[in-house]
ChimeraX commands (.cxc) that place a marker at each C-alpha (Angstrom):
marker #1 position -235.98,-33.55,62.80 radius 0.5
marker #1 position -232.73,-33.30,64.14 radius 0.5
marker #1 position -231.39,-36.68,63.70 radius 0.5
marker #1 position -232.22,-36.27,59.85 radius 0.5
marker #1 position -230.59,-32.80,60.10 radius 0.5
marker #1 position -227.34,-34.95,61.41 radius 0.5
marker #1 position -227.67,-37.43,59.39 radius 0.5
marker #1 position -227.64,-35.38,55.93 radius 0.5
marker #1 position -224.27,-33.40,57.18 radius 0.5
marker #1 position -222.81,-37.06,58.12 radius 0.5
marker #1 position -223.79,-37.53,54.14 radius 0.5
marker #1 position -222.37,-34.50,53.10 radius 0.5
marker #1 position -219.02,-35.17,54.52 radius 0.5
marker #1 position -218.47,-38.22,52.36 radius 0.5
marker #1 position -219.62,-37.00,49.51 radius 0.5
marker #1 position -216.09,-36.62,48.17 radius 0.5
marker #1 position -215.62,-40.44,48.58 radius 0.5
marker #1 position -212.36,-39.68,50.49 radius 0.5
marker #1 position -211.92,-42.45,53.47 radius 0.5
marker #1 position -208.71,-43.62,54.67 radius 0.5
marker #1 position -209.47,-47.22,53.21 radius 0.5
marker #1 position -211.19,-45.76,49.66 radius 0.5
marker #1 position -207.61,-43.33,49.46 radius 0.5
marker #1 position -205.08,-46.62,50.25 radius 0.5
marker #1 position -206.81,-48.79,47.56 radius 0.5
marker #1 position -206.27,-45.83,44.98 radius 0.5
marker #1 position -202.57,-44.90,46.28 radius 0.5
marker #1 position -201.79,-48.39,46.51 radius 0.5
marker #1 position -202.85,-48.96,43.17 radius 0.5
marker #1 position -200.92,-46.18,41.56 radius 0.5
marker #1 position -197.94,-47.29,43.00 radius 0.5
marker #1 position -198.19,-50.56,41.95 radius 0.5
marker #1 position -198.74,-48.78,38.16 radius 0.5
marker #1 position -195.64,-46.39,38.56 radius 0.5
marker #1 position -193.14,-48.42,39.92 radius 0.5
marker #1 position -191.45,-51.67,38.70 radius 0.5
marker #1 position -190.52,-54.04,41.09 radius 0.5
marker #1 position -187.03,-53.50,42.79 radius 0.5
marker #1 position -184.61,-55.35,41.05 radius 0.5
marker #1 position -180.70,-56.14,39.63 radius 0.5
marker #1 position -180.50,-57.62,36.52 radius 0.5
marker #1 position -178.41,-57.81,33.66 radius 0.5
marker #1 position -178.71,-57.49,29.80 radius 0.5
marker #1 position -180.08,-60.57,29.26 radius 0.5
marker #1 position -181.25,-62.29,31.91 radius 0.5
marker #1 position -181.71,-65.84,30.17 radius 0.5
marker #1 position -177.61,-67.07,32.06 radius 0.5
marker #1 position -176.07,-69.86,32.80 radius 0.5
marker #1 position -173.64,-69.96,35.82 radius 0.5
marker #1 position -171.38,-68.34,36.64 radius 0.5
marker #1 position -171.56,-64.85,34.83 radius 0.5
marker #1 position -168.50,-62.95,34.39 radius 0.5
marker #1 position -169.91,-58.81,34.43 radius 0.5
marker #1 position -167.15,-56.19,33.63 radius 0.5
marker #1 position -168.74,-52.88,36.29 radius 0.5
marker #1 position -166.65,-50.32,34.39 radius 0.5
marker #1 position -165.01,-47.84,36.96 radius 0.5
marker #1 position -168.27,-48.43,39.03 radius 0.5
marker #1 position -167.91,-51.24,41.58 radius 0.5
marker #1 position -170.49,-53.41,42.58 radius 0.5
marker #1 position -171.14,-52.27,46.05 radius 0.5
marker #1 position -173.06,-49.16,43.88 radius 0.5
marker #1 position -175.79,-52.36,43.55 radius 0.5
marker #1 position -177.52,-52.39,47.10 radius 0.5
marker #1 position -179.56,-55.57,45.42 radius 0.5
marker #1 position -176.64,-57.05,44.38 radius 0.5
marker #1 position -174.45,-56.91,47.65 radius 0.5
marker #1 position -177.03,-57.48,49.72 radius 0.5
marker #1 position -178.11,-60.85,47.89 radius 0.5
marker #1 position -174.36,-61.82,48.50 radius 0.5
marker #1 position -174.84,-60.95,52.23 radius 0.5
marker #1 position -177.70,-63.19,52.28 radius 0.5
marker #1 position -175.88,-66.02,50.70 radius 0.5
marker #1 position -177.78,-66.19,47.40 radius 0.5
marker #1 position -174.85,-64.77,45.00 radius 0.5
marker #1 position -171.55,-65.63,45.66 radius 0.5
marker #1 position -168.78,-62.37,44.23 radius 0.5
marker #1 position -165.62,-62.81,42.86 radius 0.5
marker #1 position -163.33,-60.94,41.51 radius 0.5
marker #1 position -160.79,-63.06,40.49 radius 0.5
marker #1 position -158.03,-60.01,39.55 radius 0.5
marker #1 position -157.74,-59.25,43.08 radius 0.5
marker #1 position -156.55,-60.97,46.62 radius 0.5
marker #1 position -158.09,-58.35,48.36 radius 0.5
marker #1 position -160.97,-58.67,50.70 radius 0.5
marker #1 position -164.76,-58.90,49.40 radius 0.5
marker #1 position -165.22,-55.40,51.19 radius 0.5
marker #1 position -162.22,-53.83,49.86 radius 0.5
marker #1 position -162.73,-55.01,46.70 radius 0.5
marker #1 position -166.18,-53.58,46.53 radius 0.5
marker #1 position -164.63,-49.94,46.91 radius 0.5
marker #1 position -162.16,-50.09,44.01 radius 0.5
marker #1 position -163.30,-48.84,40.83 radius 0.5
marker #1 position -160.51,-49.64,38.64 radius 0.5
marker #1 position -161.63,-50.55,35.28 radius 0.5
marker #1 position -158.59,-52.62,34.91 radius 0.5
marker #1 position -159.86,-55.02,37.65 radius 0.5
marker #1 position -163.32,-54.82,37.63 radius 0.5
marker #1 position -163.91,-57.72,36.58 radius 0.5
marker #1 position -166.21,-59.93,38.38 radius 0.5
marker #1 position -167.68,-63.66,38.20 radius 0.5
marker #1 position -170.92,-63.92,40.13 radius 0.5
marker #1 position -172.62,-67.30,40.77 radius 0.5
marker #1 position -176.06,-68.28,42.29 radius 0.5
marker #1 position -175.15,-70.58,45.34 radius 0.5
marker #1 position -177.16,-73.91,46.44 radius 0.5
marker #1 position -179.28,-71.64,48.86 radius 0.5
marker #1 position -180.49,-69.21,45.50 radius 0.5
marker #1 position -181.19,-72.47,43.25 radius 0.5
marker #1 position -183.33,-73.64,45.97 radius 0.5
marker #1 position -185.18,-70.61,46.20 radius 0.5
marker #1 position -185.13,-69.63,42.95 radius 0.5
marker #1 position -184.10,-66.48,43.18 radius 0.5
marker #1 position -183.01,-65.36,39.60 radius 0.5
marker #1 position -185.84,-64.93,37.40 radius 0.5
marker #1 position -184.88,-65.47,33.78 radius 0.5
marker #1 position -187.09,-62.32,32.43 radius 0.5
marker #1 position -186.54,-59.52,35.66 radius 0.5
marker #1 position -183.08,-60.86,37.03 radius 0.5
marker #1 position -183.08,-60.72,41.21 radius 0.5
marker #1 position -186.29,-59.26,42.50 radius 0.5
marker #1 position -186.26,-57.86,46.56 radius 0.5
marker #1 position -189.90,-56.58,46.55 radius 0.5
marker #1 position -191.99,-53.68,44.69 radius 0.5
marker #1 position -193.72,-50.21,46.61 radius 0.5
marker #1 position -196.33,-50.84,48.22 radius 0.5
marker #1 position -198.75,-48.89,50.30 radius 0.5
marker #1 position -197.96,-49.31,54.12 radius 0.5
marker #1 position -199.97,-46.59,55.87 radius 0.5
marker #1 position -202.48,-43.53,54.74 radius 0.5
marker #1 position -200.70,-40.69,56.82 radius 0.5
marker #1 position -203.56,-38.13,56.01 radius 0.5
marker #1 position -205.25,-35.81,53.13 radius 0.5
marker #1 position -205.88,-32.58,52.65 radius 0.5
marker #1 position -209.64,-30.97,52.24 radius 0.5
marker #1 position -210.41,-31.33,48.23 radius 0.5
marker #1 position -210.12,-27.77,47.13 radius 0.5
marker #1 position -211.25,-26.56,43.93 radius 0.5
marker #1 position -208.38,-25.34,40.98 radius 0.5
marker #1 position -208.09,-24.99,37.76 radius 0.5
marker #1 position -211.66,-26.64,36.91 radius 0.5
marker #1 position -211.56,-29.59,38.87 radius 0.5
marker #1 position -210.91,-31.03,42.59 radius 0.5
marker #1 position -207.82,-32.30,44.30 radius 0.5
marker #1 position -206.61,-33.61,46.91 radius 0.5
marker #1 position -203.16,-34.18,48.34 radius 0.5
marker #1 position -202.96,-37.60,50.60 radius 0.5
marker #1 position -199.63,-38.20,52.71 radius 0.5
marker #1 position -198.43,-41.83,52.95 radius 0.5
marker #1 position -195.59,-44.35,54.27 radius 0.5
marker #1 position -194.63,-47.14,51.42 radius 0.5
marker #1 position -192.45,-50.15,52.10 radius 0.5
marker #1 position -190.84,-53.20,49.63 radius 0.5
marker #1 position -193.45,-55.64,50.32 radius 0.5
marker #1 position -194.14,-58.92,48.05 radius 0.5
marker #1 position -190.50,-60.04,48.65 radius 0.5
marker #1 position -189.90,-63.75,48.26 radius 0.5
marker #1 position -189.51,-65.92,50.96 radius 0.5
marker #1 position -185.41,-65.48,51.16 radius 0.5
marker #1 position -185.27,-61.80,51.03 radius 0.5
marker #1 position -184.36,-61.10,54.79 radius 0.5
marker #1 position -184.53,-56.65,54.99 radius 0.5
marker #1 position -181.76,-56.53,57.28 radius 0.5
marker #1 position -179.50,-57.46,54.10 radius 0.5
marker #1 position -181.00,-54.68,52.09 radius 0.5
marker #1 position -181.00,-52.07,54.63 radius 0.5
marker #1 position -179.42,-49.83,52.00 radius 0.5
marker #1 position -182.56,-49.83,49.79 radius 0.5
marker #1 position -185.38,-47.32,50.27 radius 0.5
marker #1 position -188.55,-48.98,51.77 radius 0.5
marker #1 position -186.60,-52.49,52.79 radius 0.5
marker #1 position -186.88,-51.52,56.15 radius 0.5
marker #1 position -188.30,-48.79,57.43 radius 0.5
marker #1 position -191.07,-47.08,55.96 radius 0.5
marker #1 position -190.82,-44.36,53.11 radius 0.5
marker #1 position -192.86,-41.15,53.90 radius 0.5
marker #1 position -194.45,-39.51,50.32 radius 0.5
marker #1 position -197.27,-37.61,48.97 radius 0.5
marker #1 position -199.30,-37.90,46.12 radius 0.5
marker #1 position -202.15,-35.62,44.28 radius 0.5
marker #1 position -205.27,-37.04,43.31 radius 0.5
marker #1 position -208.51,-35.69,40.93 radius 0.5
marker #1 position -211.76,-36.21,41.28 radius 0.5
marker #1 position -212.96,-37.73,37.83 radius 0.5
marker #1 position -216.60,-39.01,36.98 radius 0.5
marker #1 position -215.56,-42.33,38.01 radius 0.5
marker #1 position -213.62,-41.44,41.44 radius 0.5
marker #1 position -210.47,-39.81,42.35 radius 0.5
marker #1 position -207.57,-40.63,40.43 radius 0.5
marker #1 position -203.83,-39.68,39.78 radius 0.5
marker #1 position -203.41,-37.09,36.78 radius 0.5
marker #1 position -200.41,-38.48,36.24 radius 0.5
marker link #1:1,2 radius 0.2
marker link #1:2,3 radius 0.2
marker link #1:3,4 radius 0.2
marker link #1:4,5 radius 0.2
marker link #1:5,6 radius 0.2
marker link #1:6,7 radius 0.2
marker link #1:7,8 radius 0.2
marker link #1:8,9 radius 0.2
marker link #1:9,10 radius 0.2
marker link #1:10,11 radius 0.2
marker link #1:11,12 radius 0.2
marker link #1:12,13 radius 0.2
marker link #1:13,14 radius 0.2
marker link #1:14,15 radius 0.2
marker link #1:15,16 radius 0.2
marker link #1:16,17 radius 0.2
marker link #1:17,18 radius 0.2
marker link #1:18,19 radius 0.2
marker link #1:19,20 radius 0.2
marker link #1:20,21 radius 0.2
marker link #1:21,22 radius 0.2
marker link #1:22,23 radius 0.2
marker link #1:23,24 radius 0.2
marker link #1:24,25 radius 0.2
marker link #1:25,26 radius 0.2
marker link #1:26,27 radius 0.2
marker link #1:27,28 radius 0.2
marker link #1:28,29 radius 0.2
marker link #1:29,30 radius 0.2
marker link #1:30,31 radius 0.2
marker link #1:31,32 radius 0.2
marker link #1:32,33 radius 0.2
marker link #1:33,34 radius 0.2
marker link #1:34,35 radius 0.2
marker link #1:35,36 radius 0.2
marker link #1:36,37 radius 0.2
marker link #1:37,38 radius 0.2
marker link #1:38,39 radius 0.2
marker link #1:39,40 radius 0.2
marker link #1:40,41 radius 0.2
marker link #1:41,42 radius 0.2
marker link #1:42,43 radius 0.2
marker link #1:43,44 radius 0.2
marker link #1:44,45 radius 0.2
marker link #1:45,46 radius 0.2
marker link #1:46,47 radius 0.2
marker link #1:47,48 radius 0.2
marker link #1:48,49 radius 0.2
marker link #1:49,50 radius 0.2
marker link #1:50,51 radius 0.2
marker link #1:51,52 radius 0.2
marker link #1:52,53 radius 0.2
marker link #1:53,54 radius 0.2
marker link #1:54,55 radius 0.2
marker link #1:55,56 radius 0.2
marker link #1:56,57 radius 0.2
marker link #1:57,58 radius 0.2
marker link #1:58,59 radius 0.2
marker link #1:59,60 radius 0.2
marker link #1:60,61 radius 0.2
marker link #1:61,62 radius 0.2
marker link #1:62,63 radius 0.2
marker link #1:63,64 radius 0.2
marker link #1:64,65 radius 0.2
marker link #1:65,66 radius 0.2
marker link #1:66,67 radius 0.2
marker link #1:67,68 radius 0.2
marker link #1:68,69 radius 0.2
marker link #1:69,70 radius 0.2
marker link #1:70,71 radius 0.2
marker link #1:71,72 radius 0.2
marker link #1:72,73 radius 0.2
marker link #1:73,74 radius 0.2
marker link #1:74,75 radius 0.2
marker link #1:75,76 radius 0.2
marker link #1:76,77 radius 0.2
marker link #1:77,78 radius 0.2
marker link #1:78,79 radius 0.2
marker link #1:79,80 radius 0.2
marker link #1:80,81 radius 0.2
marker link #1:81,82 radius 0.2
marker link #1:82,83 radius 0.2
marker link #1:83,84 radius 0.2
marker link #1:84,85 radius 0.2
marker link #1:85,86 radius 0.2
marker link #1:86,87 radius 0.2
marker link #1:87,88 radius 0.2
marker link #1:88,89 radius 0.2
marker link #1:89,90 radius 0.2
marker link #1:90,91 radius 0.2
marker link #1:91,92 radius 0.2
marker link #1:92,93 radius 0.2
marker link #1:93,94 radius 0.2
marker link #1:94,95 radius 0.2
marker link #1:95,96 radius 0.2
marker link #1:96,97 radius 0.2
marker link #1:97,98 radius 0.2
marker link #1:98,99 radius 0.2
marker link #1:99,100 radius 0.2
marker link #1:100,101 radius 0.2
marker link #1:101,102 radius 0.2
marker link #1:102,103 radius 0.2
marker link #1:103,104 radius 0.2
marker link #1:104,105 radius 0.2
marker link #1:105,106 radius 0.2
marker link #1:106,107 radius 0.2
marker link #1:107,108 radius 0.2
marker link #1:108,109 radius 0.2
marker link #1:109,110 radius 0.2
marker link #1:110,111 radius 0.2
marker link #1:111,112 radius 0.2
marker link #1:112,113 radius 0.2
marker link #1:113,114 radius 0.2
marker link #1:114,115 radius 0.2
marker link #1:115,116 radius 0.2
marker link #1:116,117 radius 0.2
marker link #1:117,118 radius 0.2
marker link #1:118,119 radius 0.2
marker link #1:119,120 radius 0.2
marker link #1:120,121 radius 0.2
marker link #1:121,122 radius 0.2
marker link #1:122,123 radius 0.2
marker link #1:123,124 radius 0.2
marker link #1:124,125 radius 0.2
marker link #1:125,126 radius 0.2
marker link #1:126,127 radius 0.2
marker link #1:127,128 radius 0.2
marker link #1:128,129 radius 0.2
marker link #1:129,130 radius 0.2
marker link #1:130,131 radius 0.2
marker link #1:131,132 radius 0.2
marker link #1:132,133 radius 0.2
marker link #1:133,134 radius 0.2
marker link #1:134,135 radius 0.2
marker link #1:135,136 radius 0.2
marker link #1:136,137 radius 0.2
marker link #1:137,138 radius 0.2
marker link #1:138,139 radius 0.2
marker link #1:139,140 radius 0.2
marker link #1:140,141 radius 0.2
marker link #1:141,142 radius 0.2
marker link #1:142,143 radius 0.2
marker link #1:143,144 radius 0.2
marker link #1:144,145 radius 0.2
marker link #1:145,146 radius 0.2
marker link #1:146,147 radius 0.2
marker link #1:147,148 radius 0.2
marker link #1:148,149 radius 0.2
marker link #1:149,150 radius 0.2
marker link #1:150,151 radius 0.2
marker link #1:151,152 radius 0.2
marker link #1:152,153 radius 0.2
marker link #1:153,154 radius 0.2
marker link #1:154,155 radius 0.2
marker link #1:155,156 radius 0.2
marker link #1:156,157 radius 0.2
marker link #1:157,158 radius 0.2
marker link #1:158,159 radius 0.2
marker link #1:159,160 radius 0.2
marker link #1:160,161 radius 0.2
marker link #1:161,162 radius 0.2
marker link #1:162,163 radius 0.2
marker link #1:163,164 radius 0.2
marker link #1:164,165 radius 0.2
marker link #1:165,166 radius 0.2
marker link #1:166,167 radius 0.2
marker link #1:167,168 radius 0.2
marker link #1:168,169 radius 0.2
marker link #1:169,170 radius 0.2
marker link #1:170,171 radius 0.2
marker link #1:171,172 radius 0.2
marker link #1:172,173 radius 0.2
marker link #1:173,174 radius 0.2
marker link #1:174,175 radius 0.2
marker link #1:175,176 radius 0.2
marker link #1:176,177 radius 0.2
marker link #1:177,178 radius 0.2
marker link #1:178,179 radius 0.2
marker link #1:179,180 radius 0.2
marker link #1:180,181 radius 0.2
marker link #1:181,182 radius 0.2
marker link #1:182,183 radius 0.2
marker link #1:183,184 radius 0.2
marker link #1:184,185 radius 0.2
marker link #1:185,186 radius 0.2
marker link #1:186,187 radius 0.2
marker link #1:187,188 radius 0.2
marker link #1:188,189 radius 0.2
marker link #1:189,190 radius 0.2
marker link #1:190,191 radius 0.2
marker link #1:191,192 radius 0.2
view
């Protein structure tokens, strides 16, 4: 009798459906939904190279994707107004010289970095850990739960190195978020 007594409260406790693996596939899933991959791109993407982009007042080291592509030797940055250093330059935002010609190099051909449709792609949010979850509590006629998690830029291509892209959320340490879920007739989903 009492291993049928144990066994029903072992039941009980998963009634909700809430597991560490059932909870990643869902949060995974919804993050995959929500956000588009991480990207720089321009207007129309469809180029042929070099590109000459005018940044306005802005300068291009406000594009983490951008400068860190140039650190990793797919892009090469000019601005061709100015005889100042690449790291200067990037801190000037005068609209008068800012100006720049940017080219894929050898290396980005090769790895074919620039996509004609999304531009330069590091990487979309993906799930990296389920931190925890709260209880499922009743409110407002239905069931939630609030899960914790850690998401990183994962399906990078091959020449993304992080250590360029340090300046980008999730390239290389993991992001710490939370997320509520439902419980619908078909499982527990984002009401969002």
């Amino acid at each position: 009798m009492l291993p049928l007594a144990l066994a029903a409260l072992a039941l009980a406790g998963c009634g909700d459906g809430l597991s560490k693996g059932a909870l990643g596939k869902i949060v995974d899933a919804e993050l995959q939904r929500r956000h588009e991959p991480v990207c720089w791109s321009l207007q129309n993407n469809a180029v042929s190279w070099p590109v000459t982009v005018d940044f306005g007042f802005d300068s291009p080291a406000r594009e983490p994707v951008l400068v860190g592509a140039v650190e990793a030797g797919i892009l090469d940055l000019q601005n061709p107004n100015s005889q100042l250093p690449l790291g200067e330059q990037l801190r000037i935002g005068n609209a008068s010289r800012n100006r720049w010609s940017i080219d894929l190099t050898g290396k980005g051909r090769q790895a074919g970095a620039w996509d004609s449709r999304k531009g330069l792609c590091i990487g979309r949010r993906r799930l990296h850990e389920i931190v925890r979850w709260t209880e499922p509590a009743e409110g407002d006629g239905a069931r939630y739960t609030e899960v914790t998690y850690t998401w990183t830029l994962q399906d990078a291509p091959k020449w993304v190195e992080p250590v360029h892209f340090a300046e980008i959320e999730g390239a290389v340490e993991p992001v710490e978020s939370s997320m509520t879920l439902v419980k619908t007739s078909d499982g527990w989903r984002s009401p969002y």
